[in-house]
C-alpha positions as CSV (number, residue, x, y, z in Angstrom):
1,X,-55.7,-17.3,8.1
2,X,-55.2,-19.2,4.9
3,X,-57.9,-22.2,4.3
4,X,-59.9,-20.9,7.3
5,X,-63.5,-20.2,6.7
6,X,-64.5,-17.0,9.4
7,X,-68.2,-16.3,9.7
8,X,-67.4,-12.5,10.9
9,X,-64.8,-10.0,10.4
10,X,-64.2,-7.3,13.7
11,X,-62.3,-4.5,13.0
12,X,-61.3,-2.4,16.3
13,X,-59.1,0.4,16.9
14,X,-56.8,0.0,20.1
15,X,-55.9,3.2,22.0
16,X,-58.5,4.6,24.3
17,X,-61.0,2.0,22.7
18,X,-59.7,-1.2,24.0
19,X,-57.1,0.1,25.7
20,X,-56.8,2.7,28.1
21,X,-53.6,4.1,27.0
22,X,-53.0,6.5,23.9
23,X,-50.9,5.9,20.6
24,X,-48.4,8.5,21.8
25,X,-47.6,7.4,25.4
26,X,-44.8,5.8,24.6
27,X,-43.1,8.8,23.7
28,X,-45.0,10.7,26.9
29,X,-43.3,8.0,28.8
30,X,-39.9,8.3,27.5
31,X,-39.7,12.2,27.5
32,X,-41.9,13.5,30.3
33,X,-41.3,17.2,29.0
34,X,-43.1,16.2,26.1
35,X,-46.3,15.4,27.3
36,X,-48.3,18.5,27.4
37,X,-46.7,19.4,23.4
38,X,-48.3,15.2,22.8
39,X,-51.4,15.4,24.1
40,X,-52.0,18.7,22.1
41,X,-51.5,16.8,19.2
42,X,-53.1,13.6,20.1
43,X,-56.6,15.6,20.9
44,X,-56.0,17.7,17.4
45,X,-56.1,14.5,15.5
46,X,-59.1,12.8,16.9
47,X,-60.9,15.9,16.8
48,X,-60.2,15.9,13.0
49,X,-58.2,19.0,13.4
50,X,-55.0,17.5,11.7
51,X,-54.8,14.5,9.3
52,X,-52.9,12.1,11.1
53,X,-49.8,12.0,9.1
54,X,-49.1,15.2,10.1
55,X,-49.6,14.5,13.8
56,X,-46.9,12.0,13.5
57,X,-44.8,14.9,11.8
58,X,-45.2,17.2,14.4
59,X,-44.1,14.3,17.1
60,X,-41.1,12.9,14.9
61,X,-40.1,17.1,15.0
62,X,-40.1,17.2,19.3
63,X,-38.1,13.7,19.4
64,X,-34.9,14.1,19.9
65,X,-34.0,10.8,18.7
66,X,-36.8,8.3,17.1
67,X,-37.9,5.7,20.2
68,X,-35.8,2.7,20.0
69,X,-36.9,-1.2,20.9
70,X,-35.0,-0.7,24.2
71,X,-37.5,2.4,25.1
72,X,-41.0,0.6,23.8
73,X,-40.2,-2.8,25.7
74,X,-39.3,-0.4,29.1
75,X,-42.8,1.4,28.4
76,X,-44.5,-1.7,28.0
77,X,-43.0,-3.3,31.0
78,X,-44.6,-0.4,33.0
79,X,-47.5,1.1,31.3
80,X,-49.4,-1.8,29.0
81,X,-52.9,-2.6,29.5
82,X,-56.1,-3.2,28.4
83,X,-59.4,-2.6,29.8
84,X,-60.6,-5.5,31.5
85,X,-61.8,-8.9,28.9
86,X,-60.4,-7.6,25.8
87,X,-57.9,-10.5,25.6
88,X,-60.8,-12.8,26.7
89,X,-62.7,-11.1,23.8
90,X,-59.7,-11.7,21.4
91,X,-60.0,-15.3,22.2
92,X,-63.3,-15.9,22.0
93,X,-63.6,-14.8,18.8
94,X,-60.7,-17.2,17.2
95,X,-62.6,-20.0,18.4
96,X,-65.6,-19.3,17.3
97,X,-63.9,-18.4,13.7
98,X,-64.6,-14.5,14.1
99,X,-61.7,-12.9,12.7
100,X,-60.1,-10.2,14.8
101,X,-58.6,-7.6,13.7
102,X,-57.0,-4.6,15.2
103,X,-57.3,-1.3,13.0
104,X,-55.4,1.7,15.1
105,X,-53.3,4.6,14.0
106,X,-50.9,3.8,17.2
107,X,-47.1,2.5,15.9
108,X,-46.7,-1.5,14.1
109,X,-43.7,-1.1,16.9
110,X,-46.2,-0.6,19.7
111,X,-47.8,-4.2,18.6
112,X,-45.0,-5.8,17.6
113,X,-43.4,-6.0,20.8
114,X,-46.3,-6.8,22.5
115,X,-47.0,-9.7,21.1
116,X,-43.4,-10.7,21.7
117,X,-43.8,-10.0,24.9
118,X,-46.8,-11.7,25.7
119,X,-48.5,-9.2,26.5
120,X,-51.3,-9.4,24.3
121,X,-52.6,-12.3,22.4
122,X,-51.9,-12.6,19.0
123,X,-54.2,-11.2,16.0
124,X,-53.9,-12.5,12.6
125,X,-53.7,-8.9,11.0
126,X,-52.8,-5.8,12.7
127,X,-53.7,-2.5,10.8
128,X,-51.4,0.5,12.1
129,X,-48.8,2.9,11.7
130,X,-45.4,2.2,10.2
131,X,-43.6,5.0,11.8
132,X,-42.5,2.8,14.5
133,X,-41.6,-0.1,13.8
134,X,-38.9,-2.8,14.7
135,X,-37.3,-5.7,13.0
136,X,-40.0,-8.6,12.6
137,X,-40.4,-11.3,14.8
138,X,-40.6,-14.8,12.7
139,X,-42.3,-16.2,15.7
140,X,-45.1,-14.2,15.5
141,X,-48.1,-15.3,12.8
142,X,-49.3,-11.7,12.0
143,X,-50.1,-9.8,8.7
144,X,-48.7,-6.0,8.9
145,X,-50.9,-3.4,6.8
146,X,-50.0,0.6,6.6
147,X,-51.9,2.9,8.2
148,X,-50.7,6.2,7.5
149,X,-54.2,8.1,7.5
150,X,-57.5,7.6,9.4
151,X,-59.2,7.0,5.9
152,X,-57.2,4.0,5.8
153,X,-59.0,2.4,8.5
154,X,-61.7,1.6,5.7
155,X,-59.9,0.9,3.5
156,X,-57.6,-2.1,4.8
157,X,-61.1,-3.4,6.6
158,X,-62.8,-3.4,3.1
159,X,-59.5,-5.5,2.1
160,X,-59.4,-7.9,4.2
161,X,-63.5,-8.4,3.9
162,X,-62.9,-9.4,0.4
163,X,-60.4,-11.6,0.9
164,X,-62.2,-13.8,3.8
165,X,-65.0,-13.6,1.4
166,X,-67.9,-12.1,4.1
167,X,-70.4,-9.6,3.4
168,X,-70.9,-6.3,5.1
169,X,-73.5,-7.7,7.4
170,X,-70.4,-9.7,9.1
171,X,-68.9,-6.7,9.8
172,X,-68.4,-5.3,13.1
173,X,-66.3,-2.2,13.3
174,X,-65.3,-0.7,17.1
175,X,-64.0,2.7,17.8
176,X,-64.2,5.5,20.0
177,X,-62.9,8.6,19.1
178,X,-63.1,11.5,15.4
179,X,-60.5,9.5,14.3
180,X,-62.6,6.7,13.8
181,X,-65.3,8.7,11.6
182,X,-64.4,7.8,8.4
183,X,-64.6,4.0,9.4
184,X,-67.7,4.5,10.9
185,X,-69.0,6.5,7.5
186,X,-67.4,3.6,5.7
187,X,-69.6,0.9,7.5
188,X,-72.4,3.2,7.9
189,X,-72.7,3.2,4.0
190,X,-72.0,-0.5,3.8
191,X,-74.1,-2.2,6.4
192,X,-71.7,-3.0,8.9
193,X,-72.3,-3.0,12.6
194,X,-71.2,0.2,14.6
195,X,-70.0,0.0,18.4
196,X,-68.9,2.9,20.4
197,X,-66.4,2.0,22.9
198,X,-65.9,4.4,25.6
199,X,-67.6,7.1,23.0
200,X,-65.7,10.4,22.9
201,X,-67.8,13.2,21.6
202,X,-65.8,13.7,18.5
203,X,-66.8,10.0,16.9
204,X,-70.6,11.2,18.0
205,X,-70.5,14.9,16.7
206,X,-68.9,13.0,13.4
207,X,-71.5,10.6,12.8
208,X,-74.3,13.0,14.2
209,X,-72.9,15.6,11.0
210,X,-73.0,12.8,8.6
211,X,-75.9,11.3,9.4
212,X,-74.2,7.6,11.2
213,X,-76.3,6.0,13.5
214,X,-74.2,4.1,15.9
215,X,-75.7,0.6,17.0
216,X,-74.2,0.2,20.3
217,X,-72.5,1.9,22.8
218,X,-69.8,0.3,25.1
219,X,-69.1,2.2,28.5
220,X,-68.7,5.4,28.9
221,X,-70.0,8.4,26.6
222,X,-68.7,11.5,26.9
223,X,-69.6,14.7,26.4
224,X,-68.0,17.9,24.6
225,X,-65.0,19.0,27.4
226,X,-66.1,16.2,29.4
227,X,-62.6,14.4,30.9
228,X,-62.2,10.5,30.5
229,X,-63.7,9.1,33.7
230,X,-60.6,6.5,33.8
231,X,-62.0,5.0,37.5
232,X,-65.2,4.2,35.9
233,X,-63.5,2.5,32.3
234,X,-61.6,0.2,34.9
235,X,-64.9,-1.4,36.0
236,X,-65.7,-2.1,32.3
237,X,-65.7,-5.2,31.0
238,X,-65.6,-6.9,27.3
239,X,-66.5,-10.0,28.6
240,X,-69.7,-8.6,28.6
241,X,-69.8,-7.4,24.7
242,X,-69.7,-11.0,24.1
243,X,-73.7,-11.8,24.2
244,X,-74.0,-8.6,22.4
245,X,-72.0,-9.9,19.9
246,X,-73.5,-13.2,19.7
247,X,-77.0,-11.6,19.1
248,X,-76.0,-10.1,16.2
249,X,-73.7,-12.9,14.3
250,X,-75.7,-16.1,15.9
């Protein structure tokens, strides 16, 4: 990242936005019984119900025992995935000096071991949530910041804007869900570019209450009630974001 010039900064949630899975699976995974009491919880948060720091709470309360490496690398083996290009995406935009960075309120431990894994190629700075998370790999070349509430998804994107020295118009910010609003409000205000990525109707009753206009929508968008059409997201492909992209930074 150091003595790199970047022309573009894109700041992207993960769960449900680039990925099909949630930031809680891991613990759906590991304790079936819990799933109905997680996804509960899950839904409260994106709908702006709950801050997020007291979703996490509530979780760390049902576990029995917090989820240990062993348990993340055995979700991982049987449960990662993304929707189809992303990893394309990723690394299109480190060669043509975009920087990439992932900005979701799912667990540093989640990331972690998926990069060590292979699973996913490597970003340069991963915003998430330090309740999970395992002893560092000195392998992998990533910058950990805190995300503890969904306002910090502005903030630590308004951070790292700075520091690569772009303005707002070089700012592309992805997300899906409520509990992207306040990144959405941020880059509404700022100038930045606004894609809707498989569009829940919590980010659009957000922005529509506070006046956002989102410039592009990515897949699906759903409606209030409406259930995740996950056969349809599987056809979706961010290879095809890319021109999109390139229209707006080229």
């Amino acid at each position: 990242m150091k003595n790199r010039k970047y022309r573009a900064l894109i700041s992207s949630d993960w769960s449900e936005c680039l990925s099909p899975s949630g930031p809680f699976d891991v613990v759906s995974f590991t304790y079936p019984n819990l799933e109905p009491d997680i996804e509960k919880i899950f839904r409260a948060y994106t709908g702006n119900v709950i801050p997020l720091s007291e979703a996490y709470r509530q979780i760390a309360a049902l576990l029995p025992q917090p989820i240990t490496e062993a348990q993340m690398d055995n979700y991982l083996d049987e449960c990662f995935s993304t929707y189809q290009g992303v990893a394309n995406l990723i690394k299109w935009c480190n060669k043509r000096d975009i920087f990439f960075m992932i900005n979701s309120t799912g667990m540093q431990g989640y990331f972690q071991r998926a990069f060590s894994k292979g699973r996913l190629p490597v970003v340069p700075v991963i915003s998430a949530n330090p309740a999970i998370k395992f002893k560092e790999n000195k392998n992998i070349n990533c910058e950990w910041h805190d995300l503890t509430e969904t306002q910090d998804k502005p903030l630590n994107t308004a951070k790292l804007m700075q520091s690569l020295g772009l303005m707002p118009g070089r700012v592309i910010i992805i997300g899906d869900s409520g509990g992207d609003g306040p990144h959405f409000e941020w880059g509404s205000k700022t100038g930045a570019m606004l894609i809707g990525s498989m569009t829940k109707w919590s980010l659009m009753k957000y922005c529509s209450e506070k006046e956002i206009k989102i410039n592009l929508h990515f897949g699906p968008c759903y409606e209030k009630g409406e259930v995740r059409n996950e056969k349809l997201e599987k056809y979706i492909d961010f290879n095809n974001l890319i021109p999109k992209i390139e229209a707006v930074l080229f």
